[in-house]
N, C-alpha and C positions, 0 to 999 in steps of 0.2 A: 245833370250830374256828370255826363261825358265831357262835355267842354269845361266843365269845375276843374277834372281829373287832368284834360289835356294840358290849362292853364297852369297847373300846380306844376305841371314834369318841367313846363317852358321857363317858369320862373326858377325853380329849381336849376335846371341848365344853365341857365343866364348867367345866378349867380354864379354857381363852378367856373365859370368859363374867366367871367373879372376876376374871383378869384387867382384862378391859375396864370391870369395875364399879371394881376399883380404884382404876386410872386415872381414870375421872371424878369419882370424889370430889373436893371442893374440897382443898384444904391448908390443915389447921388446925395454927397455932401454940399450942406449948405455953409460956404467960407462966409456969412456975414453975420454969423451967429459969437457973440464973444466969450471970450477964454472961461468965465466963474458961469457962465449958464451952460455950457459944456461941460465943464467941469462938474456941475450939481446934478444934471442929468446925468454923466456918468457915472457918480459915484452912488445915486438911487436906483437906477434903472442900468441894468446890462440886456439891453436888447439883444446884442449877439444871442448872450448863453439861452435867453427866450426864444430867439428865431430857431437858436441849434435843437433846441426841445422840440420845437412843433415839429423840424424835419424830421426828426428820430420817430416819433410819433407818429407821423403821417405814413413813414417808411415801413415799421412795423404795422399800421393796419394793413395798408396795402398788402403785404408780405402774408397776414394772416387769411385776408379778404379771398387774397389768388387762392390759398389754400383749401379756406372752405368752396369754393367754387370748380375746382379739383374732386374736391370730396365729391360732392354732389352730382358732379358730371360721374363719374367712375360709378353712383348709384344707380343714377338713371340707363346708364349703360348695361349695368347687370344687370339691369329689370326687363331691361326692352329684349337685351342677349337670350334672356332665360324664361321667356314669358312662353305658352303654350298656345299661345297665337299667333305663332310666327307666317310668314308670308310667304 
């Protein structure tokens, strides 16, 4: 079961990590794509306004993530602060 657990964190990691290589790739255009299948994809598909969503998205959890993690630290602080076992 321990190595199940290890192997899930590594895989998990991996992915994040492509992930975030991905993402910071610049955007390269492809010039040998022609004018009406550029055209049909743009006018079905706005990638941008999709990619601007995930970041917003992605921004706002983070934003909330720090937060709760804030929370929690500042809990375990008052516990440890206030406990009658102190040292």
């Amino acid at each position: 079961m321990y190595s199940f657990i290890v192997n899930l964190v590594l895989i998990i990691a991996f992915g994040v990590m492509v992930y975030l290589l991905a993402s910071a790739l610049p955007r390269v255009k492809a010039s040998g794509e022609s004018g009406l299948v550029r055209q049909r994809l743009g006018k079905s598909v706005r990638l941008e306004k999709i990619d601007e969503a995930i970041k917003r998205s992605y921004d706002k959890l983070l934003r909330r993530l720090k937060v709760a993690i804030l929370k929690a630290d500042n809990i375990v602080s008052r516990k440890l602060n206030n406990s009658d076992n102190k040292l």
